[in-house]
GUTIVO-217988 format. One line per 3 residues: number of its first residue (from 1); for each residue x, y, z of N, C-alpha, C. Coordinates in Angstrom, 2 decimals, padded with zeros to 5 digits. Layout:
N
NUM	X:Y:Z:X:Y:Z:X:Y:Z ~ ... .
***
This chain:
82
1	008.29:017.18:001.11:007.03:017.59:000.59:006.13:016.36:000.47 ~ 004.94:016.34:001.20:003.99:015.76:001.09:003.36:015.33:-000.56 ~ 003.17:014.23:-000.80:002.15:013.63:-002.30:000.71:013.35:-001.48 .
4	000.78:013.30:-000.43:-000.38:012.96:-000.17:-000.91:011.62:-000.18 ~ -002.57:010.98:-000.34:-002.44:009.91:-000.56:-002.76:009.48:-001.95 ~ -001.78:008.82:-002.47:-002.00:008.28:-003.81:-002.62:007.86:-004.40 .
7	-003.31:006.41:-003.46:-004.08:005.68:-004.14:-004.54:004.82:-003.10 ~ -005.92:004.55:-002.95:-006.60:004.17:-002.10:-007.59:002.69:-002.44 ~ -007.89:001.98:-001.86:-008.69:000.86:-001.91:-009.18:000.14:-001.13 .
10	-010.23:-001.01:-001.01:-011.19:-000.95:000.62:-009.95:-001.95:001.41 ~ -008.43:-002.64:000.73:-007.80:-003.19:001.49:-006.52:-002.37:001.45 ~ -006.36:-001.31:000.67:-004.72:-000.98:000.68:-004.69:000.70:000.75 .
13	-004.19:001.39:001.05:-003.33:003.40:001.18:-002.12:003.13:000.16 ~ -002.05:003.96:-000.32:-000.60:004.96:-000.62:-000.42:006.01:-000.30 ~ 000.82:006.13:000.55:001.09:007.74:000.67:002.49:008.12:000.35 .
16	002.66:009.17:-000.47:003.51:009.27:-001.14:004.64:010.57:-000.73 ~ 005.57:010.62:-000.63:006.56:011.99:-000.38:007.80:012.13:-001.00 ~ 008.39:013.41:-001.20:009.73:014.16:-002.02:010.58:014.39:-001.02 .
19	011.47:013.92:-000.95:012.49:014.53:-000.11:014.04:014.44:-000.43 ~ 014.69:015.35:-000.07:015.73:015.97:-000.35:017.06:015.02:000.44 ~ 017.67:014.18:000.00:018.93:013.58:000.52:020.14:014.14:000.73 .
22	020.93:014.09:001.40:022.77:014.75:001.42:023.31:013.60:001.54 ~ 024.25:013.39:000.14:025.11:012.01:000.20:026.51:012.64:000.94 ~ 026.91:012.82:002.01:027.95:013.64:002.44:029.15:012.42:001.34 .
25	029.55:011.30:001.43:030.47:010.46:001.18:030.86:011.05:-000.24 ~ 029.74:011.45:-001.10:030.56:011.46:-002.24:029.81:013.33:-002.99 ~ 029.72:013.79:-001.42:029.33:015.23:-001.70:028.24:016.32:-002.57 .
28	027.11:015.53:-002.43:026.14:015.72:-003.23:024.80:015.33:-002.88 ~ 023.65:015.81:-003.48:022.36:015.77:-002.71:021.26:014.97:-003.86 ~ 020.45:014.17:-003.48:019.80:013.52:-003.99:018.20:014.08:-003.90 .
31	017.28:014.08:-004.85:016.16:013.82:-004.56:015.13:012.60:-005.00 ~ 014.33:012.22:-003.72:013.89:010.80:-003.86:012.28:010.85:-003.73 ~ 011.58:010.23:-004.44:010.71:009.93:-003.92:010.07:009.01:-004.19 .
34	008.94:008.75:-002.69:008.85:007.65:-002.20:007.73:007.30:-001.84 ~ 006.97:006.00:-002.04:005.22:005.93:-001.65:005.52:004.74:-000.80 ~ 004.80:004.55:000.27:004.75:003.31:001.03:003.58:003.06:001.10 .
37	003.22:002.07:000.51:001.48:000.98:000.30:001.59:000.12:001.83 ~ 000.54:000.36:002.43:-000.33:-000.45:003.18:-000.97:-001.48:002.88 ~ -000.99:-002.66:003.03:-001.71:-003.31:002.07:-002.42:-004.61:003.04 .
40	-003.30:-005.29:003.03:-003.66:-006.25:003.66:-004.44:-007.24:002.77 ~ -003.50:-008.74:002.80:-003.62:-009.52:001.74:-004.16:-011.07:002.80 ~ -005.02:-011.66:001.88:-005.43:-012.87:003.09:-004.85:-012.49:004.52 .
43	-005.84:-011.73:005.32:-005.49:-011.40:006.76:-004.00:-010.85:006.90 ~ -002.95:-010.81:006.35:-001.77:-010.68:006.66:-001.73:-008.68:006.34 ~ -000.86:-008.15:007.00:-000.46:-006.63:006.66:000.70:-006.55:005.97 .
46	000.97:-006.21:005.10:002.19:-005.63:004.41:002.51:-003.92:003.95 ~ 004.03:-003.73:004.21:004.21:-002.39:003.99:004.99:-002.53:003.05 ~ 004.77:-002.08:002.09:005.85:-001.82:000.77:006.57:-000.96:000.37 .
49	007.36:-000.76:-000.19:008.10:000.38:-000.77:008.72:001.25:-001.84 ~ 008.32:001.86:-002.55:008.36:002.37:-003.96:009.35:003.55:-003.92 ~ 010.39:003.52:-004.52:011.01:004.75:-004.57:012.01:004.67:-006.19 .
52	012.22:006.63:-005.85:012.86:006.61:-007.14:013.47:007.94:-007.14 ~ 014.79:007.98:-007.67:015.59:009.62:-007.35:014.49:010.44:-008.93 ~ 014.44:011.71:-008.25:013.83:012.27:-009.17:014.24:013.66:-009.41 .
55	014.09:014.36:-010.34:014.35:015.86:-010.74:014.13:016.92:-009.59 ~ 012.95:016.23:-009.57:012.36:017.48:-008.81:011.03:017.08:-008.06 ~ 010.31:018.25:-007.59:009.10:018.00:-006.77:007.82:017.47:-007.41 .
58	007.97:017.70:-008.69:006.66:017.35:-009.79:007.43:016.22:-011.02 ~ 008.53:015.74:-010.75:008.65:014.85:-011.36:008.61:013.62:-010.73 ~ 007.17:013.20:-010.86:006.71:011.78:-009.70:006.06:011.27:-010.57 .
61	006.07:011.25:-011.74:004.77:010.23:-012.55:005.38:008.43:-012.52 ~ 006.77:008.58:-012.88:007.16:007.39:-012.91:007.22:006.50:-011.62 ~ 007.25:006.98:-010.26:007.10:005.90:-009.06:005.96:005.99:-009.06 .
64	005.16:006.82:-008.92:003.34:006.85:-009.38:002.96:005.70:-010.36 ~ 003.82:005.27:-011.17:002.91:004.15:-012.30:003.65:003.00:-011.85 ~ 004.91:002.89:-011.15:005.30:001.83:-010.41:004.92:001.12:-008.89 .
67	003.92:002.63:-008.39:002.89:001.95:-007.61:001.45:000.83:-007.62 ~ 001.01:000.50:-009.13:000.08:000.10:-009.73:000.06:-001.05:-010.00 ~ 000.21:-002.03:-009.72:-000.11:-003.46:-010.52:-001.28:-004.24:-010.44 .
70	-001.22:-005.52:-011.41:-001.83:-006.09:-011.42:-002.31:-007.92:-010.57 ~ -002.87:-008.58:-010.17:-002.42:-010.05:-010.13:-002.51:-010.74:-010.37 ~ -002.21:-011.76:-010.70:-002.51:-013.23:-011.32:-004.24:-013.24:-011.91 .
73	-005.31:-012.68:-011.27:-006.45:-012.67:-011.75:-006.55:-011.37:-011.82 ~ -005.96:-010.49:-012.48:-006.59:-009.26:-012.86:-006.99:-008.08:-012.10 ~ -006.98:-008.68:-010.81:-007.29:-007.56:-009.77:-006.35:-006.45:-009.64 .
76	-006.81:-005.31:-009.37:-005.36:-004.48:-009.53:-005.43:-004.24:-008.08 ~ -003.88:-004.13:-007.59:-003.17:-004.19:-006.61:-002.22:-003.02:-006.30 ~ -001.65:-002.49:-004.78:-000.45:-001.59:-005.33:000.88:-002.56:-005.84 .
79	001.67:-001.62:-005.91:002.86:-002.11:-006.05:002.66:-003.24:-007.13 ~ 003.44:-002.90:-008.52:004.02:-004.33:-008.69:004.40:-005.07:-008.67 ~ 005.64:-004.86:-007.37:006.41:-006.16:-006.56:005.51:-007.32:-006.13 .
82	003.93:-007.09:-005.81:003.90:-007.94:-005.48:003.14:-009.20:-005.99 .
***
């Protein structure tokens, strides 16, 4: 299931999705979801990656607020990794 795009800015996308895992090894199914930021920092491109097993299809707030940071000067950025 599509999130759509998350969060947008004149250098960076988020787009975000739910999807359903099968751990065959230890017989059981996961759900994950996951935003990958686009991001372009002094000329360079970066793709990032945010994920997080979740309940369900509407339980996304928490990789949603782990997409968000800040940087060294205040600018807000995706991802806090970086």
């Amino acid at each position: 299931m599509s999130l759509g795009i998350i969060d947008e800015s004149t250098d960076s996308i988020s787009i975000g999705t739910v999807l359903k895992l099968t751990e065959s090894a230890i017989k059981r199914d996961a759900i994950l979801a996951a935003i990958n930021i686009a991001l372009q920092i002094k000329g360079e491109s970066l793709s990032l990656y945010v994920y997080d097993t979740v309940k369900g299809p509407n339980d996304t707030d928490r990789v949603k607020e782990l997409n968000v940071g800040y940087d060294a000067y205040g600018s807000r950025i995706p991802c806090k990794a970086v």
